[in-house]
N, CA, C and O atoms as a Maestro MAE file, in Angstrom:
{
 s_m_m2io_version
 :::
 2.0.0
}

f_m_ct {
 s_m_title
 :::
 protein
 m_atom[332] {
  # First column is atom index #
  i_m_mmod_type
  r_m_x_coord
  r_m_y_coord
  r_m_z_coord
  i_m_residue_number
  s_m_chain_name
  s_m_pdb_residue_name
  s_m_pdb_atom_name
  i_m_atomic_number
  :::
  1 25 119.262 139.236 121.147 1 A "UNK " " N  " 7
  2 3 118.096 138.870 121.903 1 A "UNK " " CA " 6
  3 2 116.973 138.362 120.985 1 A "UNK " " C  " 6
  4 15 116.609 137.222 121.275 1 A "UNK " " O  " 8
  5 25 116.498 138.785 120.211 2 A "UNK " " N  " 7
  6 3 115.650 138.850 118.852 2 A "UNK " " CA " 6
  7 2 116.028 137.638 117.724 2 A "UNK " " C  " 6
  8 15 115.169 137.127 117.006 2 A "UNK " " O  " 8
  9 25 117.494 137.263 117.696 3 A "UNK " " N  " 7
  10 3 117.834 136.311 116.663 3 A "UNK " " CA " 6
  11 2 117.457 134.948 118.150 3 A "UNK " " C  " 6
  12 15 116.438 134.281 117.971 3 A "UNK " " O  " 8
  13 25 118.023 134.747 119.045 4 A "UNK " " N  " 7
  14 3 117.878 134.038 119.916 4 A "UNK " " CA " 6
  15 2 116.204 133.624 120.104 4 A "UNK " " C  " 6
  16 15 115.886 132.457 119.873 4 A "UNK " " O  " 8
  17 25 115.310 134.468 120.465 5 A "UNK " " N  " 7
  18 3 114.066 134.149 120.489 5 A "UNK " " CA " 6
  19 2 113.777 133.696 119.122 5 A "UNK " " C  " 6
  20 15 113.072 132.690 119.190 5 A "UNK " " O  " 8
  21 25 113.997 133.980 118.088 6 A "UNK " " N  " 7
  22 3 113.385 133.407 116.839 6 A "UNK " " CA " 6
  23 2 113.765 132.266 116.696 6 A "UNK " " C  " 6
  24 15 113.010 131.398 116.257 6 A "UNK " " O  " 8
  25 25 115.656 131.909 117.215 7 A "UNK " " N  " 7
  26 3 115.450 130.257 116.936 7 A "UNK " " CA " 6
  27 2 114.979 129.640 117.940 7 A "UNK " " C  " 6
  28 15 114.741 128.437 117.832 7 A "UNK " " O  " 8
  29 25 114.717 130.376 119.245 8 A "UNK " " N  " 7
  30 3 113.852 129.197 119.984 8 A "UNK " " CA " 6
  31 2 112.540 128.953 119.736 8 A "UNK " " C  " 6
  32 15 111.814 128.027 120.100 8 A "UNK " " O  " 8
  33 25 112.312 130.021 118.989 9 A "UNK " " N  " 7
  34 3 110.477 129.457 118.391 9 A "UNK " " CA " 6
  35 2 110.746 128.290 116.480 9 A "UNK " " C  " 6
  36 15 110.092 127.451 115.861 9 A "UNK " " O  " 8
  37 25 111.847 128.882 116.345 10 A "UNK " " N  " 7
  38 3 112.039 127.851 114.799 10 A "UNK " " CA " 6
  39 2 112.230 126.326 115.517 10 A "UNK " " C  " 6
  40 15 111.694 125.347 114.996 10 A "UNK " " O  " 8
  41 25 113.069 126.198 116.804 11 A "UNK " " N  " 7
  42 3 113.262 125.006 116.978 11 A "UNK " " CA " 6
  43 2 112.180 124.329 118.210 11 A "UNK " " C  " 6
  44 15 112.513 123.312 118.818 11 A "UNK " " O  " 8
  45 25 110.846 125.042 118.482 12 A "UNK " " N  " 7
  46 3 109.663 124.500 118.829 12 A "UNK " " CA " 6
  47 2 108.962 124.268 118.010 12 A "UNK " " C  " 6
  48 15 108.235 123.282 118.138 12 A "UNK " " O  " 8
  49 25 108.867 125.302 116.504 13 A "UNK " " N  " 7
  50 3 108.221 124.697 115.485 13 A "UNK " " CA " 6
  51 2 108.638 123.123 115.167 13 A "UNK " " C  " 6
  52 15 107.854 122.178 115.078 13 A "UNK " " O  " 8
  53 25 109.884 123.095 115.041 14 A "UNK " " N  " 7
  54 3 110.277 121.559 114.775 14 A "UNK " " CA " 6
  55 2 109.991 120.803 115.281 14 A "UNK " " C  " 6
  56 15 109.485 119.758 114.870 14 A "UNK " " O  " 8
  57 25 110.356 121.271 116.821 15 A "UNK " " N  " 7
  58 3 110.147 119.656 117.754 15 A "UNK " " CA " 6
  59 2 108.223 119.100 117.747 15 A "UNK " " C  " 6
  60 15 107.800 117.954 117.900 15 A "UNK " " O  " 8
  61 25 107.299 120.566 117.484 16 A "UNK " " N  " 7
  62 3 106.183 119.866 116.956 16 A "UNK " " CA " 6
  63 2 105.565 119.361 116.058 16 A "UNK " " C  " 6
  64 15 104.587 118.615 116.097 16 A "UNK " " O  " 8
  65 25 106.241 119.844 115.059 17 A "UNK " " N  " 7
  66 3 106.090 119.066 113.683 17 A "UNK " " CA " 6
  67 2 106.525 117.979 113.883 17 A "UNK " " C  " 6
  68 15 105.610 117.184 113.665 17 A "UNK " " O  " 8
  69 25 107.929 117.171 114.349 18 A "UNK " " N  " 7
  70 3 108.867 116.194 114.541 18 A "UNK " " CA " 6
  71 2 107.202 115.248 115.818 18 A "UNK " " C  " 6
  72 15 106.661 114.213 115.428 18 A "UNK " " O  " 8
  73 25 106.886 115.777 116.846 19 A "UNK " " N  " 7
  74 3 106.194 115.076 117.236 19 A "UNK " " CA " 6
  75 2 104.591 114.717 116.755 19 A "UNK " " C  " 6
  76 15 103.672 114.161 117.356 19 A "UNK " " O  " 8
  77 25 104.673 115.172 115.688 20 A "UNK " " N  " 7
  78 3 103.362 115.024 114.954 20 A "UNK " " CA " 6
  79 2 103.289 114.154 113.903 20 A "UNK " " C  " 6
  80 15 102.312 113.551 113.459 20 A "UNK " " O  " 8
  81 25 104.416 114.156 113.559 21 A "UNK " " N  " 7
  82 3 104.673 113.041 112.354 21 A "UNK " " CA " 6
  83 2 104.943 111.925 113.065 21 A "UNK " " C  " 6
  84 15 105.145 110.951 112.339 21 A "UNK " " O  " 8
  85 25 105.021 111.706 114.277 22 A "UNK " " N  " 7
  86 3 105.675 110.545 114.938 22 A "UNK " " CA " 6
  87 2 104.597 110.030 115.623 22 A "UNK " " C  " 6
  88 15 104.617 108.865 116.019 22 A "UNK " " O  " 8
  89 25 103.213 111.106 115.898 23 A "UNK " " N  " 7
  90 3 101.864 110.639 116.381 23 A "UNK " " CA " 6
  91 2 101.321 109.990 115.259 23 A "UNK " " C  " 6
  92 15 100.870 108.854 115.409 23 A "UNK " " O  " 8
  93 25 101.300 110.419 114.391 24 A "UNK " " N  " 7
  94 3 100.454 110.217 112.701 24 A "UNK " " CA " 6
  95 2 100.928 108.854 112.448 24 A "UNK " " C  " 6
  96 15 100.066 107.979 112.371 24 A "UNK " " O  " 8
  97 25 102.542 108.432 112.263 25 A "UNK " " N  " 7
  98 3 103.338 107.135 111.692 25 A "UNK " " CA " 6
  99 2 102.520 106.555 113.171 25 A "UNK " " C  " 6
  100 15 101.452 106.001 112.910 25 A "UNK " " O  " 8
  101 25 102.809 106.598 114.396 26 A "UNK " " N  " 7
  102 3 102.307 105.757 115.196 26 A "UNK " " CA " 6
  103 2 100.792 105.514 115.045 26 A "UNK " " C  " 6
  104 15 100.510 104.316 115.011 26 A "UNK " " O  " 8
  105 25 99.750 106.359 114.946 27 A "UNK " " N  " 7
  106 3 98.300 106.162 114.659 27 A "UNK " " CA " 6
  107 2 98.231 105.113 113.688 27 A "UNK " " C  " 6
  108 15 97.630 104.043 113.788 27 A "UNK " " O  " 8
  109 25 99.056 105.632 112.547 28 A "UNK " " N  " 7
  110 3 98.722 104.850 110.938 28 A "UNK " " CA " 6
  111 2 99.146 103.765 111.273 28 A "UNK " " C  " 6
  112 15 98.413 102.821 110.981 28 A "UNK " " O  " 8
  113 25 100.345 103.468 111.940 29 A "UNK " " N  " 7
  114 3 100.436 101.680 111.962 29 A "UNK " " CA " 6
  115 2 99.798 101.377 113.087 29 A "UNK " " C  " 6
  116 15 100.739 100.920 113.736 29 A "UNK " " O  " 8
  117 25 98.940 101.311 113.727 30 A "UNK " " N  " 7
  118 3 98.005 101.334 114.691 30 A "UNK " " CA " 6
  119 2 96.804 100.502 113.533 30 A "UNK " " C  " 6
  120 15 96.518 99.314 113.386 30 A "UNK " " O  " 8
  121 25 96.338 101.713 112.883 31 A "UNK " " N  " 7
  122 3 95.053 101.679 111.968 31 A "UNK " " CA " 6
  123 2 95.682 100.118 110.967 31 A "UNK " " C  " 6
  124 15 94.816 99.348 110.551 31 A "UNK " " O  " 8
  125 25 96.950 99.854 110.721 32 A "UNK " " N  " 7
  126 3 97.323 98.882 109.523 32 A "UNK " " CA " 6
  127 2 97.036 97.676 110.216 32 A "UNK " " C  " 6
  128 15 96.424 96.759 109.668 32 A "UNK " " O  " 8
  129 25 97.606 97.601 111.866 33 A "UNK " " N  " 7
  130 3 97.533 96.768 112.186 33 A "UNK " " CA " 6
  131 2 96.119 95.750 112.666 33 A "UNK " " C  " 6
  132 15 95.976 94.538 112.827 33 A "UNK " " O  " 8
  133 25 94.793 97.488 112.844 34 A "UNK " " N  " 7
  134 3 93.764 96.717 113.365 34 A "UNK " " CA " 6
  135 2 93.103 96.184 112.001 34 A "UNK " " C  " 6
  136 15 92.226 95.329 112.118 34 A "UNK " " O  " 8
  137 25 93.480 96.652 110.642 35 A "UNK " " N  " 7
  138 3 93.187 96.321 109.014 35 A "UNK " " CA " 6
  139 2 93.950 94.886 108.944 35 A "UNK " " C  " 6
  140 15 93.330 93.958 108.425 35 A "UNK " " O  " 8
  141 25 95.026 94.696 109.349 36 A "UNK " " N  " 7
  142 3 95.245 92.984 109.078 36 A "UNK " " CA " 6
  143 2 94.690 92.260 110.229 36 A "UNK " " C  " 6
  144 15 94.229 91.143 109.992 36 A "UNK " " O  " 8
  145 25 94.661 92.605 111.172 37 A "UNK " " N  " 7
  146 3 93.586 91.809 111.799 37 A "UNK " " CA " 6
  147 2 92.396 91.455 112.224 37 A "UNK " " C  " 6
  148 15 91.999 90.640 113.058 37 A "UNK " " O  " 8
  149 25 91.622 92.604 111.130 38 A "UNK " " N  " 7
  150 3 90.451 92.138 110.670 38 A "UNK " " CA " 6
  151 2 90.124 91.527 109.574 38 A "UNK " " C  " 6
  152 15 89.060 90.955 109.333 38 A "UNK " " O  " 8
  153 25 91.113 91.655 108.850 39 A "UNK " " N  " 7
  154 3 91.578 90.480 107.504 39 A "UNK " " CA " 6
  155 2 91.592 89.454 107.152 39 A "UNK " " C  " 6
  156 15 91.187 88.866 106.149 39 A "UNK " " O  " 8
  157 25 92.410 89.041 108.587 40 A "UNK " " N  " 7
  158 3 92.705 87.794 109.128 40 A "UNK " " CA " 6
  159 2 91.673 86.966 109.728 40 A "UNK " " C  " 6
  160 15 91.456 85.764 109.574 40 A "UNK " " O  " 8
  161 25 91.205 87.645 110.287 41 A "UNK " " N  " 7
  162 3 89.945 87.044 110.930 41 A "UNK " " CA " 6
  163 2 88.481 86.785 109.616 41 A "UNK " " C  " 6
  164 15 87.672 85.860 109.548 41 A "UNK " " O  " 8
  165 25 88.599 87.734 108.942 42 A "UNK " " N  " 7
  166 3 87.675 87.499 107.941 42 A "UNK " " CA " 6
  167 2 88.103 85.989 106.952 42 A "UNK " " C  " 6
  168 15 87.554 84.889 107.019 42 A "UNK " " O  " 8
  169 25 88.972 86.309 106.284 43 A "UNK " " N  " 7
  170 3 89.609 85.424 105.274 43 A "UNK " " CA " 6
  171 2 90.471 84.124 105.984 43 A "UNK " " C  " 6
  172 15 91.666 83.859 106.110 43 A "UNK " " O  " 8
  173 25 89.299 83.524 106.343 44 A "UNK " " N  " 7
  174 3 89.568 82.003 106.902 44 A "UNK " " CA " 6
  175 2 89.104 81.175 105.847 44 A "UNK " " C  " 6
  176 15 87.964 81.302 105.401 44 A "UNK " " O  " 8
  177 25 89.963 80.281 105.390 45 A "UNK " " N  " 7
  178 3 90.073 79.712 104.428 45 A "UNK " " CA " 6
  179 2 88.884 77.921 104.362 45 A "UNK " " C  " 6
  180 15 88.950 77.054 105.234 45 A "UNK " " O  " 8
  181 25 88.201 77.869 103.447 46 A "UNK " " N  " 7
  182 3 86.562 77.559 103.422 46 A "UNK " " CA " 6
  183 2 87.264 76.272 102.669 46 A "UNK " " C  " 6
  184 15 88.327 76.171 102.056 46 A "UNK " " O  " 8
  185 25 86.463 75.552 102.904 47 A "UNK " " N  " 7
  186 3 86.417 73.836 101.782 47 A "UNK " " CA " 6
  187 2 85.558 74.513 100.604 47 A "UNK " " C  " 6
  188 15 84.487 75.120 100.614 47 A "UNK " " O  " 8
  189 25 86.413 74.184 99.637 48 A "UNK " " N  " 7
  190 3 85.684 74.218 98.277 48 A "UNK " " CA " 6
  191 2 84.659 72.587 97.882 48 A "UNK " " C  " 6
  192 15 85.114 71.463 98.094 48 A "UNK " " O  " 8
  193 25 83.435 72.826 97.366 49 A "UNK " " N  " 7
  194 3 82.906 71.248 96.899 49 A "UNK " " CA " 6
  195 2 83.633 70.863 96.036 49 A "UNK " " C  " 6
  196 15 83.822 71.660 95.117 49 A "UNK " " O  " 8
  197 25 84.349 69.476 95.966 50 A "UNK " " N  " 7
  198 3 84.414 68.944 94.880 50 A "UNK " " CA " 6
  199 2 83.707 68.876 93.540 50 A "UNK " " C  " 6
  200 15 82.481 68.924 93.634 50 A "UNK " " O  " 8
  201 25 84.215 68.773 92.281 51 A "UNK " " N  " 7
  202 3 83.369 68.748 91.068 51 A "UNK " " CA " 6
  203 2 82.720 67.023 90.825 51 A "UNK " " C  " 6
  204 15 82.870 65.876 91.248 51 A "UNK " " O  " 8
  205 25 82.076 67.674 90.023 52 A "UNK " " N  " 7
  206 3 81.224 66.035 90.085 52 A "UNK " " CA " 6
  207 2 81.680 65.608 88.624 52 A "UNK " " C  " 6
  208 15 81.437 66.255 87.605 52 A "UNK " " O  " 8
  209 25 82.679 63.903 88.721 53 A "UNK " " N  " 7
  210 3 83.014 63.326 87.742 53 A "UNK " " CA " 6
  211 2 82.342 62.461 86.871 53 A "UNK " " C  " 6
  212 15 82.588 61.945 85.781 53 A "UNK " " O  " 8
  213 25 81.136 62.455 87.921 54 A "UNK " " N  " 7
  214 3 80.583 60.716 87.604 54 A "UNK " " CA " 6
  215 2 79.966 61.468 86.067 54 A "UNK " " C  " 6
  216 15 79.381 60.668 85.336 54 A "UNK " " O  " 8
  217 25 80.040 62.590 85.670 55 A "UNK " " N  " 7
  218 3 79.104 63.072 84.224 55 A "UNK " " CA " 6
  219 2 80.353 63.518 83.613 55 A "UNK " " C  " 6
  220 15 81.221 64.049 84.306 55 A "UNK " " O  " 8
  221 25 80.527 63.300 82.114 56 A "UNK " " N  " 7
  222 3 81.648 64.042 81.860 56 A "UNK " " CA " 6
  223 2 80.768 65.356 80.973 56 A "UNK " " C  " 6
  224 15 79.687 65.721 80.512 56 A "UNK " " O  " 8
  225 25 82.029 65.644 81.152 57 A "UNK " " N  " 7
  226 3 81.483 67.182 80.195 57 A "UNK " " CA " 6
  227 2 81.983 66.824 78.564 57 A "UNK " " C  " 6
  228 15 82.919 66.388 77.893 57 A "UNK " " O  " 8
  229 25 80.743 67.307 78.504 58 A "UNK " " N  " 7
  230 3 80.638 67.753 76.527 58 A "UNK " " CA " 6
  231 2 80.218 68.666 76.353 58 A "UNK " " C  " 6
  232 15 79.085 69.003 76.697 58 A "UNK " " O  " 8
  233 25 81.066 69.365 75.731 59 A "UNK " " N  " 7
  234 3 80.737 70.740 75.403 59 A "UNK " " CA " 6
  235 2 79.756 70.870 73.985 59 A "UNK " " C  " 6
  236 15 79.591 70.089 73.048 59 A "UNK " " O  " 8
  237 25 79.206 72.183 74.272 60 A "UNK " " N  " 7
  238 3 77.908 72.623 73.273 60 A "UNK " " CA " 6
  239 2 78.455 72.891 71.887 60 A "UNK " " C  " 6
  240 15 79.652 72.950 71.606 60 A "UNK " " O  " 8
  241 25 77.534 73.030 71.135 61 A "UNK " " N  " 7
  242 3 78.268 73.846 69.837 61 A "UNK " " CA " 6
  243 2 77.216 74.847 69.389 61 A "UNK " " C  " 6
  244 15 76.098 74.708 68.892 61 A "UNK " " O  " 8
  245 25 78.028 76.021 69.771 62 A "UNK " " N  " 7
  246 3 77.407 77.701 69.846 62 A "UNK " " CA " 6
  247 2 76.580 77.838 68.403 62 A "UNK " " C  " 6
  248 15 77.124 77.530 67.342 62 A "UNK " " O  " 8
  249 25 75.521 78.220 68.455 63 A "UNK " " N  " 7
  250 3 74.152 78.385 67.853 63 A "UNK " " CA " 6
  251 2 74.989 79.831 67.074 63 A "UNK " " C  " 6
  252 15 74.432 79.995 65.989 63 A "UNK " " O  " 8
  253 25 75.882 80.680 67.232 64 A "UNK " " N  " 7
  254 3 76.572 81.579 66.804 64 A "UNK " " CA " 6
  255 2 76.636 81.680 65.459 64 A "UNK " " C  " 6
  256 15 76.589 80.459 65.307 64 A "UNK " " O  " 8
  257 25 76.711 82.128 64.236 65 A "UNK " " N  " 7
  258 3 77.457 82.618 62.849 65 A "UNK " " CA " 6
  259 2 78.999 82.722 63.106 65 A "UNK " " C  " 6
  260 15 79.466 83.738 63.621 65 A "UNK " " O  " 8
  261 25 79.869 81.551 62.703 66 A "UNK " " N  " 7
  262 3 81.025 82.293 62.686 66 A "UNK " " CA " 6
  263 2 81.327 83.532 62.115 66 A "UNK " " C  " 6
  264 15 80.459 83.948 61.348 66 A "UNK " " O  " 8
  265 25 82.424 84.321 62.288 67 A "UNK " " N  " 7
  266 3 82.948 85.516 61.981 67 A "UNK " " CA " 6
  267 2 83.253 86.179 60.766 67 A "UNK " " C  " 6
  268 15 84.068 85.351 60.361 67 A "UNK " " O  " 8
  269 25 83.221 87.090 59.823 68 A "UNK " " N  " 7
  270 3 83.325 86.822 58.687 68 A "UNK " " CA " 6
  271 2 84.247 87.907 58.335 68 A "UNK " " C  " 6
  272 15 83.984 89.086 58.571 68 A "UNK " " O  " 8
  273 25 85.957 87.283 57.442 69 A "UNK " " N  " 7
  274 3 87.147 88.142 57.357 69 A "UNK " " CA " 6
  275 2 86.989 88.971 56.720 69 A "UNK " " C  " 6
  276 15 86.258 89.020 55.731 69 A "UNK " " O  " 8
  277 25 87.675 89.823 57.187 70 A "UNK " " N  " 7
  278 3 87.705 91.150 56.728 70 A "UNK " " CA " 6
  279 2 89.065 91.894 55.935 70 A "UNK " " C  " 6
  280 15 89.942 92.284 56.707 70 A "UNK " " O  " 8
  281 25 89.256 92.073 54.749 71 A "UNK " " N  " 7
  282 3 90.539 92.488 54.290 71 A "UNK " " CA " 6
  283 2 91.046 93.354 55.208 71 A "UNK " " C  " 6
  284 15 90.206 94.045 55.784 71 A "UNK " " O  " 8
  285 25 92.756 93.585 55.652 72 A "UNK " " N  " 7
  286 3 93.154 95.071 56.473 72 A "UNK " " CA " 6
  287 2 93.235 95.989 55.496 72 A "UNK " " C  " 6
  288 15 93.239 95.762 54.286 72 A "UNK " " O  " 8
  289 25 93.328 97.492 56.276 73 A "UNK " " N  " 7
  290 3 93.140 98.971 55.244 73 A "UNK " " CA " 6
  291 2 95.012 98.836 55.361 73 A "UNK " " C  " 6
  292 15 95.551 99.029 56.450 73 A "UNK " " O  " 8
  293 25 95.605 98.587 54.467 74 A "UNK " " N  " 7
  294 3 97.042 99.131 54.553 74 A "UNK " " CA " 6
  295 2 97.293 100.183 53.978 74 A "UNK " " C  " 6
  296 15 98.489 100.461 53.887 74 A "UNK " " O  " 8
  297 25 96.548 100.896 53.537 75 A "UNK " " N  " 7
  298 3 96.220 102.738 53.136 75 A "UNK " " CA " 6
  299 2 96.170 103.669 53.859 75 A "UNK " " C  " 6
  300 15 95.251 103.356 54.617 75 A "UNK " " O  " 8
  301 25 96.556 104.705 54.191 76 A "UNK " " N  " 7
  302 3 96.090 105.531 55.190 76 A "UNK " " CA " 6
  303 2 94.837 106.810 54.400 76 A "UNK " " C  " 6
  304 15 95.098 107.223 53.270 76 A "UNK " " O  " 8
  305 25 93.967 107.151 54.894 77 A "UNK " " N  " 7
  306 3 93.217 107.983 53.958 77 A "UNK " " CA " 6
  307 2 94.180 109.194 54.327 77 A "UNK " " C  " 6
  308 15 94.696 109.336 55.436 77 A "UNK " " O  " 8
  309 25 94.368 110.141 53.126 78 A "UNK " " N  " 7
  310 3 94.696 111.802 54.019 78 A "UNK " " CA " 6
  311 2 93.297 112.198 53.760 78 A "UNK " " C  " 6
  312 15 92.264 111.848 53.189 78 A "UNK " " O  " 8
  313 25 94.223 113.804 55.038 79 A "UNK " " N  " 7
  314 3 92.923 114.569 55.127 79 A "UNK " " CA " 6
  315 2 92.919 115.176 54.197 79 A "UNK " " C  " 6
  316 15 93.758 115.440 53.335 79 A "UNK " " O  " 8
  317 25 91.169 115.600 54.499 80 A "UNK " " N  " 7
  318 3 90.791 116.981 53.529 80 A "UNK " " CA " 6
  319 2 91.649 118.138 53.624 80 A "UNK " " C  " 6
  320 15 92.150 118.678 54.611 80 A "UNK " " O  " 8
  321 25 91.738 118.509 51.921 81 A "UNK " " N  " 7
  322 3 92.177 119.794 52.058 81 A "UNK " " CA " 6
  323 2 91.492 121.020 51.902 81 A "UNK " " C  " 6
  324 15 90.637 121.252 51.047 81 A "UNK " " O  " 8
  325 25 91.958 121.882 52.870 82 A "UNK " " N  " 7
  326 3 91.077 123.372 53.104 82 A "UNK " " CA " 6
  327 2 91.675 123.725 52.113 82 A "UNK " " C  " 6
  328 15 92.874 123.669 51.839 82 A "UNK " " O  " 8
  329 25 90.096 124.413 51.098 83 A "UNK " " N  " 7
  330 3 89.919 125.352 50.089 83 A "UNK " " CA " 6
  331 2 89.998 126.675 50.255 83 A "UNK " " C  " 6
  332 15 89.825 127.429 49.298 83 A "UNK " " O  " 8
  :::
 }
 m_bond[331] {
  # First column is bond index #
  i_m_from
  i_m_to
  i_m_order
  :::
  1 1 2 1
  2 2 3 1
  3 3 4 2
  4 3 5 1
  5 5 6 1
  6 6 7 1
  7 7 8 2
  8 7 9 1
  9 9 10 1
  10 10 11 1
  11 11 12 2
  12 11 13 1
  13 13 14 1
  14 14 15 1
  15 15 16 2
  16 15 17 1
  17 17 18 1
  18 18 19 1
  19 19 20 2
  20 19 21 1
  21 21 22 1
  22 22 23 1
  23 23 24 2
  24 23 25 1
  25 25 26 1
  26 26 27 1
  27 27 28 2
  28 27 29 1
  29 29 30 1
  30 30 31 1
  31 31 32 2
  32 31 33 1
  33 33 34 1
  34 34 35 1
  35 35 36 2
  36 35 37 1
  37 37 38 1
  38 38 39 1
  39 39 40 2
  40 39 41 1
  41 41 42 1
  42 42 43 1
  43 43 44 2
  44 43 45 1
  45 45 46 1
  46 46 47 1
  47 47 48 2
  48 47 49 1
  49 49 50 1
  50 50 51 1
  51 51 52 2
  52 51 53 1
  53 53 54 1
  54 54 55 1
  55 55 56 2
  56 55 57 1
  57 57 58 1
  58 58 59 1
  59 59 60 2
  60 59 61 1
  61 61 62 1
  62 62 63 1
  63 63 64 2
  64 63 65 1
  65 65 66 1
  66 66 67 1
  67 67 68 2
  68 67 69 1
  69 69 70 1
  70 70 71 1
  71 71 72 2
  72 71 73 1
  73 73 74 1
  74 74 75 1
  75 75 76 2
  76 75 77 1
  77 77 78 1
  78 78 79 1
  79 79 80 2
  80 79 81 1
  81 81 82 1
  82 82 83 1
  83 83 84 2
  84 83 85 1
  85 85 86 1
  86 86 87 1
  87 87 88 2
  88 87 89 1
  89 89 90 1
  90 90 91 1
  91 91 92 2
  92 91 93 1
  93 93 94 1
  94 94 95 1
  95 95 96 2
  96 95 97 1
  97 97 98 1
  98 98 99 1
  99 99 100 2
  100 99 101 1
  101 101 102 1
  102 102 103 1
  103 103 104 2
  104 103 105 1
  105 105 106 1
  106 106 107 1
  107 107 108 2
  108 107 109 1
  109 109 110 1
  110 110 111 1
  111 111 112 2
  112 111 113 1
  113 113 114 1
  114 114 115 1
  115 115 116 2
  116 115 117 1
  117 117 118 1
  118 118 119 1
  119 119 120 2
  120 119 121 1
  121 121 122 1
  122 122 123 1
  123 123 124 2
  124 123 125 1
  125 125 126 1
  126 126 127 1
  127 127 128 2
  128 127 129 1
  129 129 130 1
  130 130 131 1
  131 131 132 2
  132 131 133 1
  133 133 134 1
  134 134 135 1
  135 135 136 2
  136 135 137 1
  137 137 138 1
  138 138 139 1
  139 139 140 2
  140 139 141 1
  141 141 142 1
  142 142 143 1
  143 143 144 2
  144 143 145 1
  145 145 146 1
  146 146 147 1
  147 147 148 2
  148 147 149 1
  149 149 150 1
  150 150 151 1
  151 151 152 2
  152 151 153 1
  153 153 154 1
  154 154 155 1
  155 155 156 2
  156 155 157 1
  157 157 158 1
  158 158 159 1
  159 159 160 2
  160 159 161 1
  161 161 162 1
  162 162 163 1
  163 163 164 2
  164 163 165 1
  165 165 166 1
  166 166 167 1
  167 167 168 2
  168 167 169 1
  169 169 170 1
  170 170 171 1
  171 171 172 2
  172 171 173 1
  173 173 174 1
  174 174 175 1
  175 175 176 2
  176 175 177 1
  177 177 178 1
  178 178 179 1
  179 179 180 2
  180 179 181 1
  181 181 182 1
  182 182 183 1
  183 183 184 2
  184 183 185 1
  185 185 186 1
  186 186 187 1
  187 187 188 2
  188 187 189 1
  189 189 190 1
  190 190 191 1
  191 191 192 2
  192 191 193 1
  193 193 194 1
  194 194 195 1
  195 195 196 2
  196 195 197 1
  197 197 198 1
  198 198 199 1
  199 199 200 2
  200 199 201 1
  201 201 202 1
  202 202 203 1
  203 203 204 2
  204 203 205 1
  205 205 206 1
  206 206 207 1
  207 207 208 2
  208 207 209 1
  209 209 210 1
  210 210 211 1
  211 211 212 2
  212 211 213 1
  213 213 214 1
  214 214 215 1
  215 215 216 2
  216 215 217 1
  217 217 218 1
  218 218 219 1
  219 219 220 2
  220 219 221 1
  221 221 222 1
  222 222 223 1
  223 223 224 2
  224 223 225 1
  225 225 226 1
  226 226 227 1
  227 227 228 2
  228 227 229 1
  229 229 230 1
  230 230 231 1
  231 231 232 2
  232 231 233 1
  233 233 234 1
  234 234 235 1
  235 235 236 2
  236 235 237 1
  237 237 238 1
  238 238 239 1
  239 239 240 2
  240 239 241 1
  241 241 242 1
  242 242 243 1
  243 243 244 2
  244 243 245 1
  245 245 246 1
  246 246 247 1
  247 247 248 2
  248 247 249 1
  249 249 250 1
  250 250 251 1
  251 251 252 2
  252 251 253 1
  253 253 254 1
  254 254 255 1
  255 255 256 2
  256 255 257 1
  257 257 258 1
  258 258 259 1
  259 259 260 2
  260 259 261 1
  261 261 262 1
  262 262 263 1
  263 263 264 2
  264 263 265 1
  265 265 266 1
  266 266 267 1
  267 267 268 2
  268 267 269 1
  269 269 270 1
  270 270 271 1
  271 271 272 2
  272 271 273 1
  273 273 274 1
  274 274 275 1
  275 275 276 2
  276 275 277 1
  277 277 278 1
  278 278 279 1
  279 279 280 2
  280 279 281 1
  281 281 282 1
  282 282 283 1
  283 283 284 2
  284 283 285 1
  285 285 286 1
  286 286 287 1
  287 287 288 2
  288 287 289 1
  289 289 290 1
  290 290 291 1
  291 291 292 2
  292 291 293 1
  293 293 294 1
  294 294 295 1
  295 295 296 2
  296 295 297 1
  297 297 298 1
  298 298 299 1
  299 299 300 2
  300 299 301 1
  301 301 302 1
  302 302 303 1
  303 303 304 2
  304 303 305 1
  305 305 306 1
  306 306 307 1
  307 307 308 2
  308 307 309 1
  309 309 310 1
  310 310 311 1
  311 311 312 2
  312 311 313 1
  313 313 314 1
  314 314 315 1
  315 315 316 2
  316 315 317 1
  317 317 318 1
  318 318 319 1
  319 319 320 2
  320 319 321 1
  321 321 322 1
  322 322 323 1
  323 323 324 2
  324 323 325 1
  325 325 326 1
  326 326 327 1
  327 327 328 2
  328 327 329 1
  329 329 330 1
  330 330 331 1
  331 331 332 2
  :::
 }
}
């Protein structure tokens, strides 16, 4: 009597868990779907201006210090040793 009632409450636990995950997957693609179609509606695709040819470009020459090389350390220092 006792093993019988316990699996009919183990197998109501399931069937609500089982229908809860199946509310949740249904909500969530619910929520994906109203996310791409507000997406969609946002990201409508715009005319870019053309660039203007009639000037050509010349580039500047940077007011900068070039860089100045640096030998690499191919040494490793060790550490100090505790006295």
């Amino acid at each position: 009597m006792e093993r019988a009632r316990f699996a009919h409450q183990v197998a109501e636990k399931r069937r609500l868990i089982k229908q809860y995950k199946l509310e949740r997957e249904r909500q969530q693609k619910l929520e994906e779907e109203e996310e791409i179609k507000r997406l969609r509606k946002e990201l409508i695709p715009k005319a870019q201006l053309m660039p203007y040819f009639d000037r050509p470009f010349v580039p500047k020459r940077s007011k900068k210090q070039p860089t100045v090389p640096r030998e690499p350390k191919f040494c490793i220092p060790r550490h100090k040793t505790i006295k």
